[in-house]
C-alpha positions, -999 to +999 in steps of 0.1 A: -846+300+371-862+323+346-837+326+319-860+354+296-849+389+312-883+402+298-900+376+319-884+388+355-908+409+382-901+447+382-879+441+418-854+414+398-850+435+372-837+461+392-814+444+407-803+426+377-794+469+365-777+471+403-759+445+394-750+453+363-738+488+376-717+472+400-701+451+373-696+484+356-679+501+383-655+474+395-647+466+357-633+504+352-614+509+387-594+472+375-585+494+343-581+528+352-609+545+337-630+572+352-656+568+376-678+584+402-693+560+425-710+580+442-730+595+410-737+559+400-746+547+437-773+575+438-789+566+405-796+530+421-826+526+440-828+536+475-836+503+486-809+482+466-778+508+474-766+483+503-770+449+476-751+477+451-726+478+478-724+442+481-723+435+451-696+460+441-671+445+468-677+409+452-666+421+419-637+440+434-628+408+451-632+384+419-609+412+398-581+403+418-579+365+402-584+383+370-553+395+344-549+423+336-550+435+294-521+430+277-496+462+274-486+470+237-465+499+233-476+524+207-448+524+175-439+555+161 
């Protein structure tokens, strides 16, 4: 296993990014924040949107064992 991203072929790297997207996405449905799926799903290449799929439901699936941030009420 290479572990120099500069030293991965053109295909890993891209789906290292898809990855990385997917990551993305899952990480800011778990907290609430904005997203549009379908905007980022488009960017990815055309032939790594199902792994982006894929992926994304294996990060959705490993956020449920995750806690959540901790709540702190804003003091006036």
């Amino acid at each position: 296993m290479v572990y120099n991203l500069a030293r991965l072929s053109k295909d890993e790297m891209d789906k290292v990014n898809v990855d990385l997207a997917a990551s993305g996405v899952a990480f800011k449905e778990r907290y609430n924040m904005p997203v549009t799926i379908d905007t980022i799903e488009q960017v990815q290449p055309q032939h790594l949107r199902e792994y982006f799929q894929q992926r994304l439901n294996h990060y959705r699936k490993q956020s449920r064992f995750m806690s959540r941030l901790p709540y702190e009420p804003r003091s006036r």
